[in-house]
C-alpha positions in Angstrom: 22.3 12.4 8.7 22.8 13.2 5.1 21.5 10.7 2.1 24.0 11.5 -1.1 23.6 9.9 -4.3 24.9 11.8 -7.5 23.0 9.9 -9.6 19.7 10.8 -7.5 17.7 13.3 -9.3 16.7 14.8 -5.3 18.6 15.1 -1.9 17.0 14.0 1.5 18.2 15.6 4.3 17.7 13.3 7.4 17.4 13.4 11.2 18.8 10.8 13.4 16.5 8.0 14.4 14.0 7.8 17.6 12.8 4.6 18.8 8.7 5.6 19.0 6.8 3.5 22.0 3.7 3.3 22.9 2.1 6.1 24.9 0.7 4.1 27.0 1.8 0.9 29.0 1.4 -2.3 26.6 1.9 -6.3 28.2 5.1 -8.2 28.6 4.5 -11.1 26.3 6.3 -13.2 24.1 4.0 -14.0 21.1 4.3 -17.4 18.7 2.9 -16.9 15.3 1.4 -19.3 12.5 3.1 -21.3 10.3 1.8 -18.8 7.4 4.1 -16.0 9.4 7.0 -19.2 10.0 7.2 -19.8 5.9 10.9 -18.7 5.2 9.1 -17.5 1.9 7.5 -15.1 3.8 11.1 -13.9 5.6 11.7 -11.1 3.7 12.2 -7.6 4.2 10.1 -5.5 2.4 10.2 -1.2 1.6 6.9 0.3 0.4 6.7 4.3 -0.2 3.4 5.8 0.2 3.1 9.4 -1.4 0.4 11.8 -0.4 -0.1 15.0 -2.1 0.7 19.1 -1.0 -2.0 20.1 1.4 -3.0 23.7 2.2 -2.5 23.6 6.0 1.1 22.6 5.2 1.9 24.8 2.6 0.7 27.5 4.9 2.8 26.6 7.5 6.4 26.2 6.2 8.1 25.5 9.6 5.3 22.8 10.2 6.1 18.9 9.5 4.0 16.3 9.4 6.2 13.8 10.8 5.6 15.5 14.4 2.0 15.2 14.2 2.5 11.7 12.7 5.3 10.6 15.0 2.4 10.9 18.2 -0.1 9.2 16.2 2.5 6.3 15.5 2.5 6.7 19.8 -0.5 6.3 20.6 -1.3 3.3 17.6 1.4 1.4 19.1 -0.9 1.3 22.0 -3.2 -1.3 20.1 0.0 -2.7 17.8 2.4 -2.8 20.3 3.7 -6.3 19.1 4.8 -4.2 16.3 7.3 -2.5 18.9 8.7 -5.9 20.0 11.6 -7.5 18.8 11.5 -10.8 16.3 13.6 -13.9 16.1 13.3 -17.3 15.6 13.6 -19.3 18.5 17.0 -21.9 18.7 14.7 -25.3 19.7 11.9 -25.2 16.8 13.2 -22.3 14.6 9.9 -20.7 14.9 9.6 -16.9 15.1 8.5 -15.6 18.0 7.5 -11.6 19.1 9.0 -10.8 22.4 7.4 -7.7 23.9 8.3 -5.5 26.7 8.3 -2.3 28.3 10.9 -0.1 26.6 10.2 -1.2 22.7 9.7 1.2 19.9 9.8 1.5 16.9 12.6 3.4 14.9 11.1 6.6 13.4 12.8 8.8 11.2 11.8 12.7 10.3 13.5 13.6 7.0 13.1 16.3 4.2 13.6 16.5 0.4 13.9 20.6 -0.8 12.3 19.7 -4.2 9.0 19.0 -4.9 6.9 16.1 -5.8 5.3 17.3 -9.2 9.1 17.5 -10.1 9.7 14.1 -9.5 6.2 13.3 -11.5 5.0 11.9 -7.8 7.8 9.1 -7.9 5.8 7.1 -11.2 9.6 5.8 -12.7 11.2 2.7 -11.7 14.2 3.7 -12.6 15.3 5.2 -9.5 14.2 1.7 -7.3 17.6 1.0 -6.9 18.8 4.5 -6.0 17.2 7.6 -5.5 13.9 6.7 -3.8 15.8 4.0 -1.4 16.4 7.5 0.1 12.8 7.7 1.5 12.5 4.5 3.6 14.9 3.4 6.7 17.5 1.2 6.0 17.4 -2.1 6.7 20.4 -1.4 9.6 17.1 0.6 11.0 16.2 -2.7 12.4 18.7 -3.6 14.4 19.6 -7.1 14.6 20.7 -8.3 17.4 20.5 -11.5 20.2 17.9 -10.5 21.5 16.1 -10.2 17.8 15.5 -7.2 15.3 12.7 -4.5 15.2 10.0 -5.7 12.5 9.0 -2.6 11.6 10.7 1.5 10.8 9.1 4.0 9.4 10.7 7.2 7.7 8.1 10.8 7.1 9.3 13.3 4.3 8.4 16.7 4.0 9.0 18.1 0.4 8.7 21.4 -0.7 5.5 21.7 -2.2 3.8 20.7 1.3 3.0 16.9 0.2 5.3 14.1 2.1 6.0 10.2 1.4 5.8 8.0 4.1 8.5 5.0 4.0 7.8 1.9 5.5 10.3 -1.0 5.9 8.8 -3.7 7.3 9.5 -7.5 8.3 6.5 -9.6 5.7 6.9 -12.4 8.9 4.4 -10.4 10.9 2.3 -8.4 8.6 1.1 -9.2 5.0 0.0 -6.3 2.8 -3.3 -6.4 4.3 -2.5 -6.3 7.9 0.4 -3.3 7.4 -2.1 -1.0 5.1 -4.4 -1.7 8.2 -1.8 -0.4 11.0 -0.6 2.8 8.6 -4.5 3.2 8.2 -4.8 3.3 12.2 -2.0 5.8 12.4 -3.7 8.0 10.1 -6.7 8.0 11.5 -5.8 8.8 15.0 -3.4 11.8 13.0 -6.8 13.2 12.0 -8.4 13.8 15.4 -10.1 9.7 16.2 -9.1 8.6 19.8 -8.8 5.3 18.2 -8.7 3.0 15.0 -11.8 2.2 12.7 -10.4 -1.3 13.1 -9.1 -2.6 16.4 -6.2 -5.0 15.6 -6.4 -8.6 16.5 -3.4 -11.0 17.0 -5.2 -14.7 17.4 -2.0 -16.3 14.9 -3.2 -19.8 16.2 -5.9 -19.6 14.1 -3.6 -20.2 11.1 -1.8 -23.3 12.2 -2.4 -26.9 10.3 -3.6 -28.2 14.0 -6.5 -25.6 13.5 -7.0 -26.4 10.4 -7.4 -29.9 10.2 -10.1 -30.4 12.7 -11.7 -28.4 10.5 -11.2 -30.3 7.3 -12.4 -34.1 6.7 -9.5 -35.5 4.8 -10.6 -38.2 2.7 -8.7 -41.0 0.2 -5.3 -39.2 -1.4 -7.1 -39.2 -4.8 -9.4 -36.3 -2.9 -7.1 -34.5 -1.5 -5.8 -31.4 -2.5 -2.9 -30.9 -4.5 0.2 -28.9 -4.3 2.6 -28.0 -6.9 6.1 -28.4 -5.9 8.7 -25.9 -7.1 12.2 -27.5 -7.0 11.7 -27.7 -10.8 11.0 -24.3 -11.4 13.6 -22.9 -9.0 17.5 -22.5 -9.2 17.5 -23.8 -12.5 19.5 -23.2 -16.0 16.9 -20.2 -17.0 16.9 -19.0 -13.9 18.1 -15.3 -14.2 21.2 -14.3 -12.3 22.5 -10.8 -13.9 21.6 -8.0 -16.0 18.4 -7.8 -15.0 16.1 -4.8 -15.4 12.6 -3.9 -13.6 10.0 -1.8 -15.4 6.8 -0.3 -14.5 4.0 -0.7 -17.2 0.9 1.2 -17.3 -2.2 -0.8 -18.8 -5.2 1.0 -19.2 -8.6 0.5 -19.1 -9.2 -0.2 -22.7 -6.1 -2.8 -22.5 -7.9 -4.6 -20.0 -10.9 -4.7 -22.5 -9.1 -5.6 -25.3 -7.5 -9.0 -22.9 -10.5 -9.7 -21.8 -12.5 -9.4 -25.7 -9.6 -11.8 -26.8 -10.5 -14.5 -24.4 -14.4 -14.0 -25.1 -13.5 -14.2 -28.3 -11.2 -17.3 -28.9 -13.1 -19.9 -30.8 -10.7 -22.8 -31.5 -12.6 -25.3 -29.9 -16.4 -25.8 -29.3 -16.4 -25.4 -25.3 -15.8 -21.7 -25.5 -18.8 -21.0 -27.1 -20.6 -21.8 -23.5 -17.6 -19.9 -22.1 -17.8 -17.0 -23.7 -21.9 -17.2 -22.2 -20.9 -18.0 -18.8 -17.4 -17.2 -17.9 -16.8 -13.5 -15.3 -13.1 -12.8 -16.0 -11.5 -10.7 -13.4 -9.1 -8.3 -14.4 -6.1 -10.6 -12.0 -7.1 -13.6 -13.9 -7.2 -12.0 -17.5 -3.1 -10.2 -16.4 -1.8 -13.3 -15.1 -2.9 -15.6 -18.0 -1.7 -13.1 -21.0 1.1 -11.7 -19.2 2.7 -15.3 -17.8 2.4 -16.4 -21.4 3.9 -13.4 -22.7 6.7 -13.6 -20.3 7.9 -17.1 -20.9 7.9 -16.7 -24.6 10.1 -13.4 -23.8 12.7 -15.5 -21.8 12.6 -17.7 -24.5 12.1 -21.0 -22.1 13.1 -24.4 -22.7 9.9 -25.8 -24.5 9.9 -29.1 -22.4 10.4 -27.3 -18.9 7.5 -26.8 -16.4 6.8 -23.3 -15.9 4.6 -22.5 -12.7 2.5 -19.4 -12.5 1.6 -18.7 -8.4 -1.2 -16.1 -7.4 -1.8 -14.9 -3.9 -5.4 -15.2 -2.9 -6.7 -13.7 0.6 -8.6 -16.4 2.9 -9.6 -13.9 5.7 -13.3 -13.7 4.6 -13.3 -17.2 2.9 -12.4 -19.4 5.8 -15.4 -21.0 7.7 -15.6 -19.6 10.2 -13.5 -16.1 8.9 -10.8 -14.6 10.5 -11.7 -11.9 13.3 -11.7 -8.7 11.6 -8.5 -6.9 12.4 -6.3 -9.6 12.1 -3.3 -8.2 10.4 -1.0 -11.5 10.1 -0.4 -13.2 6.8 -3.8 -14.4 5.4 -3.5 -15.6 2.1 -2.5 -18.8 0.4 -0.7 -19.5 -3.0 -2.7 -20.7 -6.1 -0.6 -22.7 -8.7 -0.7 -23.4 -11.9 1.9 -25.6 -14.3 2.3 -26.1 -17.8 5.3 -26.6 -19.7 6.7 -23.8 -21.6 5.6 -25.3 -25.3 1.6 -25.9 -23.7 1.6 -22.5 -21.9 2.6 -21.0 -25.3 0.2 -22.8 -27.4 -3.0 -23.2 -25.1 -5.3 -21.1 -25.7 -6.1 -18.0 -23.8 -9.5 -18.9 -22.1 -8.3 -22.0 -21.3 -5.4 -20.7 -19.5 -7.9 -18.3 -17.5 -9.9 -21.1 -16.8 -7.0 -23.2 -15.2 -6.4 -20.1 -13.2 -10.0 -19.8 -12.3 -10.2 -23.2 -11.0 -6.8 -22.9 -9.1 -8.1 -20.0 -7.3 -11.3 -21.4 -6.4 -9.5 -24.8 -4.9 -7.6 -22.1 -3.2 -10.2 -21.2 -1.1 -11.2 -25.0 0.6 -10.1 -25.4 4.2 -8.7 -28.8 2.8 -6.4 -26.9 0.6 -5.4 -24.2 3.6 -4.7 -27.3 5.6 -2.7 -29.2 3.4 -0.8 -25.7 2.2 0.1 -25.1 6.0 0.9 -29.0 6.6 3.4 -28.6 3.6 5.0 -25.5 5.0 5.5 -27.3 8.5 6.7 -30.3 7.3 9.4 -28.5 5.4 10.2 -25.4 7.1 13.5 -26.5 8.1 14.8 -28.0 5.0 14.0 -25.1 3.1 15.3 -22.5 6.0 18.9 -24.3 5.0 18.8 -24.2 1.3 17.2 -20.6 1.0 16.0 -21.0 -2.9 14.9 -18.3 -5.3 12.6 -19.1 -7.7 13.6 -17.7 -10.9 12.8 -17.7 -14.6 10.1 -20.8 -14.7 8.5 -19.5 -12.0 6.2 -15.9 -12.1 4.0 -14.9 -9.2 1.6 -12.4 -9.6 0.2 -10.3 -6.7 -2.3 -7.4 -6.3 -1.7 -4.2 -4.5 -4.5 -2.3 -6.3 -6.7 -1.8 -3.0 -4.8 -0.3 -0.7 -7.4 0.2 1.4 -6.2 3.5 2.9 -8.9 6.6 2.3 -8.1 8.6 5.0 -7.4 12.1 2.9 -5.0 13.6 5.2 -2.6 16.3 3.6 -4.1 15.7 0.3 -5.2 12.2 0.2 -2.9 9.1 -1.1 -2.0 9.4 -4.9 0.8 6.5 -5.4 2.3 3.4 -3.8 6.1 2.4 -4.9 7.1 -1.2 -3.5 10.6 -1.2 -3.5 11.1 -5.2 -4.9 14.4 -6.2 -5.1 15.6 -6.7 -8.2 16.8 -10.1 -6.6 13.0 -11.5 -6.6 12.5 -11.3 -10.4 9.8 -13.9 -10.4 7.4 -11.3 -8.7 4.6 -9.3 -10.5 3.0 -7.0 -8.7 -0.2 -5.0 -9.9 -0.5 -1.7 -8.6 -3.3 1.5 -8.9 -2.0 4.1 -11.0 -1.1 7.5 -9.8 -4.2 9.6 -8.2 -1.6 12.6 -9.1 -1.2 11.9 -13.2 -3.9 13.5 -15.2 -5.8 11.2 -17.5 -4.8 7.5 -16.1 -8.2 6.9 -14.4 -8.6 3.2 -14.5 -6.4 0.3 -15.7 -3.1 -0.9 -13.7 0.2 0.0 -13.3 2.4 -3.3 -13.3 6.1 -3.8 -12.0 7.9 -6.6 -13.8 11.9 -7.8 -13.6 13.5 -9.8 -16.4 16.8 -9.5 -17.8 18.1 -6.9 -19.9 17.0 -8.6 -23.3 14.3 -10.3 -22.3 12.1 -7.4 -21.5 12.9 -5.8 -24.8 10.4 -9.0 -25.9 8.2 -8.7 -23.3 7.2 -5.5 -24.2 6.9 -6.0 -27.9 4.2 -9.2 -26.3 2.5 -6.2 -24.4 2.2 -3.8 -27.1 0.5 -6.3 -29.1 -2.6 -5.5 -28.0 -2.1 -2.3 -28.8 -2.5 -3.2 -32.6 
């Protein structure tokens, strides 16, 4: 199976797919999950590429590939996964997804090879190719296999290149696994392809812990004047400004000084008396500091209508700030959205600390089991209605997420250098801040950040970003 593109700057020569079980016997179950996992938000399918550098036992070896020694590993991790093997749909009563496992699941597992090398593709650093060439390096979504019975959540796809270092593509359903919980499987399977009998982390399901009935009895909900609040999106979302065409994604590097230089502005910024005590007290982290200056920057670029509400949204983990926290190994969706909204003309004109410090406090509200609750209640009491009209947020809305800690250290074959989600260009409200290339001399520190707007808009945007630069 042959992948031709003549616009690709590589060719990747492909084997047929195997279905990968579990090398030993795993239960017959059918598994619910929590209402985090049942947010059609989260119903996406999602392509990462992971990129590890040449190795000296593989260069020394040309007849040997990695994806056989990684394909038995996958085996034996599906052992401990093995809902990841299962098949997922949502169920015709409730419309609630639901894992159905049996004997006889796998997952689809693809051996491929690329006769160039990686330094020749500068270790995959260019967005251009996100819609082309690198698609080449992950299963395609028919991997999956719809069918009645459900589709496989999870393929994976290992290629060899020439210089001995390999990518490893993952496409993956975001219903079962959030970033967290899949860098924690592809951690497992490295691990046991390194000699361990079995994973740092053993891998806990437990998905009732996420639901609002588990919540609330956890949370004293008071008056409606205490309660938390939620911002609503149908303003933000399928509106005049949202982008339909002629868009374009770009991956920005910002270093270390950059950061600096964002973070001296907002220390800095003395139009009112208050920032004198926060310039004293205030920790800005490098998220907060990116999301303020680039949302602003952003909806000045898109040139919004001044009177509109624009809606910034961060992801923020809750597996170590619940009380009690989840089990360790949990590797479901475990984060909850903080919002923030300002019209277009206030977002422009307010100053930077202040913006951080809305952010701050929406991040920290975040983190209340009151807020988790009333997130979760929101999503329940909705899922339907919003599983018919299928919205995309677009230009008034911008959510920002962080991939900068992978968490995978294992240094087999050279270690991990890069990461490339593969967003679609169809989700151009998404941000997503990423750790620079381990393989490109001299960008130790600062961010790499992939960003969609349309064509003109981004001219703009990065005329905003190079600001700082002066």
């Amino acid at each position: 199976m042959t992948s031709r593109d003549n616009s690709c700057p590589f060719v990747v020569e492909r084997l047929e797919v195997v279905l990968v079980k579990p090398s030993k016997p795993t239960p017959d179950v059918n598994l619910s999950l929590s209402t985090i996992d049942n947010d059609p938000n989260n119903e996406l399918i999602l392509e990462i590429i992971c990129v590890f550098a040449p190795n000296s036992y593989v260069q020394d070896h040309a007849d040997h590939h990695p994806a056989y020694l990684l394909q038995l590993a996958l085996s034996n991790a599906l052992v401990y996964y093995y809902p990841l093997a299962g098949k997922l749909h949502r169920r015709s009563n409730d419309q609630r997804f639901q894992l159905n496992c049996k004997a006889g699941d796998g997952v689809p597992f693809i051996k491929a090879t690329a006769l160039c090398t990686l330094s020749s593709l500068s270790y995959l650093e260019s967005a251009n190719n996100l819609d082309g060439a690198y698609h080449q390096l992950v299963p395609s979504h028919d991997t999956l296999k719809g069918c009645n019975s459900g589709y496989n959540p999870l393929a994976l796809q290992v290629t060899k290149f020439a210089c001995g270092g390999m990518t490893i593509g993952m496409t993956y359903s975001h219903t079962v696994c959030d970033g967290v919980g899949m860098t924690q499987f592809s951690q497992a399977i490295l691990e046991l392809a390194s000699g361990k009998t079995q994973p740092t982390v053993i891998p806990v399901w437990d998905r009732d812990r996420l639901t609002s009935s588990q919540i609330s009895c956890l949370c004293n909900i008071g008056s409606d004047d205490k309660n938390p609040k939620l911002v609503y999106l149908e303003k933000a979302c399928s509106s005049p400004d949202t982008p339909t065409e002629d868009m374009v994604r770009e991956t920005l590097n910002i270093t270390s000084e950059d950061i600096t230089k964002f973070k001296n502005i907002i220390m800095e910024d003395e139009n009112d008396l208050t920032n004198k005590k926060i310039k004293k007290n205030m920790v800005i982290t490098t998220v907060e500091v990116l999301a303020a200056y680039v949302w602003r920057a952003r909806c000045r670029a898109m040139k919004l209508d001044p009177d509109k509400t624009t809606v910034l949204m961060i992801s923020v983990g809750i597996r170590n700030t619940m009380d009690p926290p989840l089990p360790k190994g949990y590797y479901g969706n475990a984060f909850v959205i903080a919002f923030v909204a300002l019209t277009a003309k206030e977002l422009s004109k307010t100053p930077m600390s202040r913006l951080v410090k809305l952010i701050k406090d929406a991040k920290r509200e975040a983190v209340e089991n009151c807020y988790l609750w009333e997130q979760l209640r929101e999503m329940e009491n909705t899922m339907e209605m919003r599983l018919a009209s299928k919205e995309i947020c677009g230009g008034e809305t911008m959510m920002m997420t962080d991939w900068r800690h992978p968490g995978m250290h294992q240094d087999v074959w050279g270690g991990l250098v890069n990461i490339i989600p593969l967003v679609p260009i169809t989700l151009p409200f998404l941000s997503i801040l990423l750790p620079v290339s381990k393989a490109v001399p001299g960008k130790n520190g600062g961010v790499r950040m992939l960003i969609t707007l349309p064509r003109d808009a981004m001219a703009k945007f990065k005329e905003e970003m190079d600001a700082l630069h002066a």
